[in-house]
N, C-alpha and C positions, 0 to 999 in steps of 0.2 A: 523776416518774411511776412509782408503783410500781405493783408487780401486786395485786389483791386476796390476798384468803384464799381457800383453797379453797371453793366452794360448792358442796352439794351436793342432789341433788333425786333423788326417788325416786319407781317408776312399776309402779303394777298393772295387770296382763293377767289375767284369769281362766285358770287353770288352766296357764299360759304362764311367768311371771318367778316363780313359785315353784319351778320347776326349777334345780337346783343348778348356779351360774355365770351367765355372761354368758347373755342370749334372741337366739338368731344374728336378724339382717337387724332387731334393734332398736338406732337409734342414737337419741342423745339431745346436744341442745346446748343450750351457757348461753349467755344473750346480754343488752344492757345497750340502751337507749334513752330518747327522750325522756323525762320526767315527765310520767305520766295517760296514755298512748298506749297503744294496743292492738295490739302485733305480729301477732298476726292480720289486722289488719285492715288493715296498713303494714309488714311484717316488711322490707322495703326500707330504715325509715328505723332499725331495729335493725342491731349488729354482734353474728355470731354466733361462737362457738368452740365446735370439738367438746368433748364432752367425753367422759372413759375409766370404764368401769365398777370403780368401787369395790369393792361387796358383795353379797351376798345381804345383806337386812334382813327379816327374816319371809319374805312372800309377795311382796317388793318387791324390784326391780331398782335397785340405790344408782345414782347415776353424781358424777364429781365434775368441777370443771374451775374455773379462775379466769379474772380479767377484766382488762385494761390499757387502761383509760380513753386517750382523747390528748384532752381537753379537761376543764376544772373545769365544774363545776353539777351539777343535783337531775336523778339519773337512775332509770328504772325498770331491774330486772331478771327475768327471769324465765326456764324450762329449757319446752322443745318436747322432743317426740317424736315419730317416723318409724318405722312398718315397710316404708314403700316405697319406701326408698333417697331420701328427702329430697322426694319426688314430695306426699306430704300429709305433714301437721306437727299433731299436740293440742297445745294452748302449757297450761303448766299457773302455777300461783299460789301465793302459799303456803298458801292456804286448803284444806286436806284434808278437810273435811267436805261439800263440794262439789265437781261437776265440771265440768267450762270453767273460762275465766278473765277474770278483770274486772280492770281497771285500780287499782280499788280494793285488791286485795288484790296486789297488784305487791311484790316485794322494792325498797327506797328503798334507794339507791347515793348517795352524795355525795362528789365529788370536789373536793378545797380543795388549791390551790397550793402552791406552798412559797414561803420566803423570795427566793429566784433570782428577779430579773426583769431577766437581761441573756439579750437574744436570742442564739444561734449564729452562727456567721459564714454568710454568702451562698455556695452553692454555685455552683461556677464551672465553666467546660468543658461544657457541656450540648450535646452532640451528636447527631446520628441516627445509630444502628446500623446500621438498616434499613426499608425502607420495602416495605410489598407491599399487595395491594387488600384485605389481612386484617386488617393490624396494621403497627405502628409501634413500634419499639423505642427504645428512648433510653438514652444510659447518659454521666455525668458523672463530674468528679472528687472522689472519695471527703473529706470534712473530719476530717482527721487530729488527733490531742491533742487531744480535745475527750473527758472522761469523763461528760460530762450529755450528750452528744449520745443523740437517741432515734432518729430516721432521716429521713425524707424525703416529701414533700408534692408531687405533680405537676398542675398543672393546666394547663388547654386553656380554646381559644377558637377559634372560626372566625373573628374577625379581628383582623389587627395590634393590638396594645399590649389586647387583650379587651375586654369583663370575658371575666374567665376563670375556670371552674367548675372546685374540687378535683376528680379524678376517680381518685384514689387514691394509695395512700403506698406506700415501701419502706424497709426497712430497710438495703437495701445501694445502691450508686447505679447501678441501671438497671430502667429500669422498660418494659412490657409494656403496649397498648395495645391493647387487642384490640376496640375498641368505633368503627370507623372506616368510615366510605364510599369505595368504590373512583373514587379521582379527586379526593376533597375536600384540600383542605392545611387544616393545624394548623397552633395557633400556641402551643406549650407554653413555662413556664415552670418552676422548682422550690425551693421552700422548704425550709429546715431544719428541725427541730423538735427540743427538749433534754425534759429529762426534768424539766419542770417547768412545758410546755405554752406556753415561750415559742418564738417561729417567728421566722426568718429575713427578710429582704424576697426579694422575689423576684431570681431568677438573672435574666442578659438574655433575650430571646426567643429562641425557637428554631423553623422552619417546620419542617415533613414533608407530604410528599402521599402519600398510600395509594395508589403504585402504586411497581414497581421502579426503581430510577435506575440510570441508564446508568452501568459501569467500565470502564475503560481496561484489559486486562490483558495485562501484557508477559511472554510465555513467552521465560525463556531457557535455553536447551540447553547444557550440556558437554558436548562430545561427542569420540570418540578421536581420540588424536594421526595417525592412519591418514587420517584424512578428506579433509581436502587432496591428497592422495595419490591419491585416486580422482575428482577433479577436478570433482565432482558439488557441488548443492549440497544443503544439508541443509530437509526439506520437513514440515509437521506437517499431518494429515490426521485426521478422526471427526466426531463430528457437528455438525462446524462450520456447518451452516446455523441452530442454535439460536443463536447470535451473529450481529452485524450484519454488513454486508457481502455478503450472497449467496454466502457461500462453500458448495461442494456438499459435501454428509455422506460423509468417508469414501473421498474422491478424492486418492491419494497427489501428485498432480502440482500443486494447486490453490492451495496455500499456500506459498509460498518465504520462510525465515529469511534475515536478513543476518547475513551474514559480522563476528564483531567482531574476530575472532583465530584463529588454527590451531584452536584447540579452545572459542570459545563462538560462539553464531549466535541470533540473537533475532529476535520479529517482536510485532507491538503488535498486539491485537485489540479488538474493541469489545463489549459483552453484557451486560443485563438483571442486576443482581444477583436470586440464587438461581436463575439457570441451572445444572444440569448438564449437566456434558460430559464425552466421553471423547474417548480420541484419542491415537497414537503418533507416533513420527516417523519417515521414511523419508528416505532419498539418492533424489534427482531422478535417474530414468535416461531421461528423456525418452518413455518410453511410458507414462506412469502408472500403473502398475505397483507391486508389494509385494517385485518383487527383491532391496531393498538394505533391510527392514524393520531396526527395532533388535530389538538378542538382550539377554539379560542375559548374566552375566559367564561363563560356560560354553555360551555359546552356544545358548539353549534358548529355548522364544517365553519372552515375558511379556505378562501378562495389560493389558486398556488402560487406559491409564492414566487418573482420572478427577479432577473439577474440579467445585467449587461455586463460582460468581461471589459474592464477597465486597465489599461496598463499603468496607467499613472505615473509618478517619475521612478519607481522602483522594479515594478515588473512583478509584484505582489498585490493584491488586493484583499484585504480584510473582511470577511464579512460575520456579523452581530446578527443572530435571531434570538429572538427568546419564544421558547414554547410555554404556553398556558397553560396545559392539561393534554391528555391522552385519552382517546377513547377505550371504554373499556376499564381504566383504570379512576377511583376516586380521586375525586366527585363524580365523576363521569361514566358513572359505571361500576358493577365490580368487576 
């Protein structure tokens, strides 16, 4: 799969792209489709690429930009133009003695395979990122020592084993689904593709539903050798009602860490990935209370501490704090 030659297509404005340089808020792109189609009139079933201003040519704005087919056969090409940031488009031809464009005067594309016809190996690992009522992210194991490889083919189905409709490629292995209903579940798969337009079979299936999935998230605390000592136990408090459980936002007394060792203490929560939270810890002084809040290392507040629920490929997320000292307790007090 090679890229074209630069192509280039040039555009008159009266009294406008005859000014010296680029005409600001005019963009122009190349783009490649069926044979005999009219982008105008289907620009959905076109793939476009910007393309970057060349020259001055006369009284003409140059632009230039090439094309990377990912299938063989007889295709049309042709360059649009926008000054309304992409909102209307004049599609132009290569016919300059005329204005509009007709399929007839179309630039002919032909793309012919090469000699390669072993497919890529099957991409494997295909997992969910993330799941929200917006989008669906997926991201697999990358197919290494492979120099034809071109990149990646994702398709969906709303049900088990499909049919399932391409719905877009990547070149690196995770891909973005932004085209989902809040509630619905997928059923995605992902093929290879080399640079000679032969394709992989597909990966095994993989579900997602377009809302957030429950994580497990186990905060554990280090916390100073001192602790014990003050016979209290160690408590994490902020706006724990955005997690499961009914815990109140910000109530020092409400949450109690267990004991693993003189200096770690952990507790399991439960929470929506892409939750944010904040939240510090404090010594249980049985009034629920900010008494015994943590300080950092000179004993001075610090700011709270905060959290995105990550589901990552487990459904667990780990989290590491270390506390520096307590208010009220030495150094920091008696």
């Amino acid at each position: 799969m090679d890229r074209t030659d630069p192509v280039y297509g040039q555009v008159w404005i009266d009294g406008v792209t005859s000014q010296p340089g680029p005409t600001p808020s005019l963009r122009a792109q190349l783009g490649f489709g069926p044979d005999g189609s009219d982008p105008s009139a289907h620009p959905e079933a076109w793939t476009w690429v910007e393309a970057d201003f060349n020259a001055d040519v006369g009284a003409n704005d140059e632009f230039e930009a090439s094309l990377l087919p990912d299938a063989v056969g007889q295709f049309d090409y042709a360059y649009r133009y926008s000054t309304t940031g992409g909102r209307d488009w004049v599609y132009a031809d290569l016919d300059p003695s005329t204005i509009g464009y007709s399929p007839a005067e179309a630039g002919a594309l032909t793309v012919s395979s090469s000699s390669d016809t072993t497919p890529p190996s099957v991409p494997s690992g295909l997992h969910v990122v993330s799941g929200s009522p917006s989008d669906i992210v997926l991201a697999w194991d990358a197919i290494a020592g492979d120099p034809t490889l071109y990149g990646y083919e994702v398709l969906r189905s709303t049900s088990s084993g499909g049919p399932y409709e391409l719905i877009g490629s990547a070149s690196d292995p995770t891909f973005t689904d932004p085209s989902v209903s809040e509630g619905m579940t997928y059923f995605y798969v992902v093929r290879a593709v080399d640079l000679s337009f032969n394709r992989s079979a597909s990966s095994p299936e993989m579900s997602a539903t377009a809302s957030p999935r429950p994580v497990t998230v186990v905060f554990t605390a280090e916390v100073p050798a001192t602790t014990d000592g003050t016979g209290r136990s160690v408590n994490i408090a902020g706006t724990l009602s955005r997690l499961e459980g009914g815990l109140p936002d910000w109530n020092p007394g409400a949450a109690h860490l267990t004991r693993l060792d003189a200096t770690h203490w952990r507790i399991q929560l439960t929470g929506l990935e892409g939750t944010q939270i904040e939240y510090k810890y404090v010594l249980d002084d049985g009034n629920s209370d900010w008494t015994y809040v943590e300080k950092d290392s000179g004993c001075g507040e610090i700011a709270n501490r905060q959290l995105t629920v990550s589901y990552g490929t487990t459904g667990t997320q780990a989290v590491g704090d270390q506390v520096a000292n307590w208010r009220n307790v030495p150094p920091c007090g008696d």
